[in-house]
C-alpha positions in Angstrom: -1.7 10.9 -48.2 -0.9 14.6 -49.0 3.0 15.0 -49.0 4.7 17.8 -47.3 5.8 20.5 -49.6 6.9 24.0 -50.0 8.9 25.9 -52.8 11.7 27.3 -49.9 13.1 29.3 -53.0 13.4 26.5 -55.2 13.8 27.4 -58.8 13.5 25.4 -62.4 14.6 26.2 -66.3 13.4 24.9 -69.2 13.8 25.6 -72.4 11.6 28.8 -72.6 10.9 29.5 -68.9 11.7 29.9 -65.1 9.6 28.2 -62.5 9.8 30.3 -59.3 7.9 31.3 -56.1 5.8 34.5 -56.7 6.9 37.9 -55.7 5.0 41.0 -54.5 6.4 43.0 -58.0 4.4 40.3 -59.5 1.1 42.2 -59.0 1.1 43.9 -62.4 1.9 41.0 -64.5 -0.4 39.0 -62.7 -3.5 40.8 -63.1 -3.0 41.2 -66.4 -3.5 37.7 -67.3 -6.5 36.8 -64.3 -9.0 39.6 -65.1 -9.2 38.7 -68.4 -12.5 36.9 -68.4 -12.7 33.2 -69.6 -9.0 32.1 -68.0 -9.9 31.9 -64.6 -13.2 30.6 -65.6 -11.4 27.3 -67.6 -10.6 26.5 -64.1 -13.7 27.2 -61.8 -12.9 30.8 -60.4 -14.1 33.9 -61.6 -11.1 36.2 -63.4 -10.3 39.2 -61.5 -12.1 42.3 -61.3 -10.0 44.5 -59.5 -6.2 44.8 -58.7 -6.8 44.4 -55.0 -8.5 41.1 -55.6 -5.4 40.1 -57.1 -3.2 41.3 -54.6 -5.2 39.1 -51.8 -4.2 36.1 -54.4 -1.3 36.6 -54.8 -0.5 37.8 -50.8 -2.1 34.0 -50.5 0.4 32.5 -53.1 3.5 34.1 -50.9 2.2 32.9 -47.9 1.4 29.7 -48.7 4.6 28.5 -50.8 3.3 26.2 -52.8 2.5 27.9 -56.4 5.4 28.5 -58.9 4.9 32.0 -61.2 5.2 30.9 -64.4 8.1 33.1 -65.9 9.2 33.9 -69.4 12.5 33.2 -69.5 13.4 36.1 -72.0 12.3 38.8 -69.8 11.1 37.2 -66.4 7.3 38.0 -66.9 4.9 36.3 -65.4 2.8 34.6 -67.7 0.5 32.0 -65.5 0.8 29.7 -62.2 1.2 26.3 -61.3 0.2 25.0 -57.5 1.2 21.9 -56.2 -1.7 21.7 -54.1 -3.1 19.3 -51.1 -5.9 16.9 -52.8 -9.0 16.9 -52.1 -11.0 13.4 -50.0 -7.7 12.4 -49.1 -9.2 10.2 -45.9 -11.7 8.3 -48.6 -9.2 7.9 -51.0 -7.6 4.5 -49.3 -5.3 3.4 -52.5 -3.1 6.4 -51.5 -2.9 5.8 -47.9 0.5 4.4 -47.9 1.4 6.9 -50.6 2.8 10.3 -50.8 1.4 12.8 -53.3 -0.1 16.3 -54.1 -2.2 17.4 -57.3 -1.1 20.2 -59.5 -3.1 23.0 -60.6 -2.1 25.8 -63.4 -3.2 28.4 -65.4 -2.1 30.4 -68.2 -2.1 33.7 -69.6 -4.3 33.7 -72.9 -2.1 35.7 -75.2 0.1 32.2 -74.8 -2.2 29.6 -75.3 -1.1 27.0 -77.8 2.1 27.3 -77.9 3.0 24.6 -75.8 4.0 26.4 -72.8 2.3 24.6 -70.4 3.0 21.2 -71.0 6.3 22.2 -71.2 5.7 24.1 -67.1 4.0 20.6 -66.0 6.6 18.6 -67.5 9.3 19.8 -65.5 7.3 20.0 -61.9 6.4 16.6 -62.8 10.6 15.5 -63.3 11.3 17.6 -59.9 8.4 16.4 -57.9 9.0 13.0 -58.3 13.0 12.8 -59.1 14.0 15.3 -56.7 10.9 14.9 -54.2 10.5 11.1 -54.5 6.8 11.7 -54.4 4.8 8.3 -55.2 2.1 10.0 -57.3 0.3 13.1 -59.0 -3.2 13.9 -59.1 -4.8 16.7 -62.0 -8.2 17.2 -62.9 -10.0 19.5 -65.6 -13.2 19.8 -66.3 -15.4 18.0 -69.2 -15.5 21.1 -71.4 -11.8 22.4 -70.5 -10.3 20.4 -73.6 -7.2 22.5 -73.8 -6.3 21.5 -70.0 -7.2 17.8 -70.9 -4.5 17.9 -73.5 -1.8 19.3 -71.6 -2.2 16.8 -68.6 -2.2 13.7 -71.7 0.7 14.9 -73.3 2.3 14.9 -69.7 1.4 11.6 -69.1 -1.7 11.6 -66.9 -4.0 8.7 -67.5 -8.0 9.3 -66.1 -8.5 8.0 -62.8 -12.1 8.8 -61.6 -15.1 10.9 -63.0 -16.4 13.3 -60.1 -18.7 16.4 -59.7 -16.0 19.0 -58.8 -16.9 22.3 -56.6 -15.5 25.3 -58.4 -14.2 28.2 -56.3 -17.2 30.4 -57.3 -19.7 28.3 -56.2 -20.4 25.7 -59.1 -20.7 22.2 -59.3 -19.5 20.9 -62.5 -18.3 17.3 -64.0 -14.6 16.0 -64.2 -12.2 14.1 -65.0 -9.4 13.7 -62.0 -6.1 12.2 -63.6 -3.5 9.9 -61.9 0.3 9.8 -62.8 2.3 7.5 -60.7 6.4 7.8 -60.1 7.7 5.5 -62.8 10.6 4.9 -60.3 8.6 2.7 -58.1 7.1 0.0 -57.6 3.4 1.3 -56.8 0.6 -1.3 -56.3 -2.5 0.6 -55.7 -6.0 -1.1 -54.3 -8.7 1.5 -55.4 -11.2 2.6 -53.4 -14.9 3.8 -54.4 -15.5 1.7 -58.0 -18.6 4.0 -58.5 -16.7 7.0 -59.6 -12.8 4.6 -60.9 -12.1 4.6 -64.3 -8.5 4.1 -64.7 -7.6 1.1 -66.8 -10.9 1.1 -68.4 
């Protein structure tokens, strides 16, 4: 089942960044990175074409609680986001109905792509979600020709768990791979569900 979860403030360092809830002096920084076209498209919505589009997203991202600004630690700017969102089919799902869990979504500015950033973002929502949050598992997906996100979610330890046709946000249907990474604290036996669309431990 989905867990419960908000950011209430909550605030994580790496090495190179600060993880922290959006802020309305965000704006600027923000649509810098999600009008540029081909970013938001990597991950099935179309970049921004206007700064009061991105002012509804990111008046959505305060509200809701759940995204972390991805933050430079040199200079605090915001360089992408990462949402710890609510799954999706969570009542045909069964393997995860004695299970608490959430999937994580990100995106990053392009002028930082390949420098490891992300992995290194994912890597420590991953350590806090499930050290600090005792969630049971993880779900993130990409699609087929997203490569760079497929990479990102390997090197953080996501295995694939089921091939689906995934609804983008502007209105497309495109093939996917959903990825499953379970708490390594406990003792999770899972009984999958749906053996059409399963591929983990194939």
């Amino acid at each position: 089942m989905n867990a419960q979860f908000n950011l209430n403030g909550r605030k994580i360092v790496t090495e190179r960044l600060i993880l922290r809830p959006f802020e309305y002096s965000d704006l600027d920084d923000f649509y810098e990175y999600a009008s540029v076209e081909g970013v938001g498209e990597m991950a099935g919505w179309k970049h921004h074409e206007s700064r009061e589009e991105s002012q509804k997203i990111l008046d959505l991202f305060i509200r809701e609680d759940k995204t972390f600004a991805v933050c430079l630690k040199e200079n605090n700017k915001v360089i992408g986001s990462l949402g710890v969102e609510k799954y999706g089919m969570e009542d045909k799902f069964s393997e995860f109905f004695d299970y608490n869990g959430r999937e994580l979504g990100f995106i990053l500015s392009k002028k930082f792509w390949g420098r490891g950033i992300m992995p290194e973002a994912v890597s420590a929502v991953i350590k806090f979600l499930f050290y600090e949050c005792s969630l049971d598992f993880l779900l993130c997906g990409h699609f087929l020709n997203n490569g760079q996100s497929k990479k990102v979610q390997q090197k953080c330890g996501f295995v694939p768990y089921r091939k689906l046709v995934m609804q983008t946000q502007d209105g497309r249907s495109e093939e996917g791979i959903l990825n499953l990474l379970l708490n390594p604290q406990k003792n999770i036996k899972l009984s999958f569900s749906h053996p059409e669309t399963l591929i983990y431990g194939k």
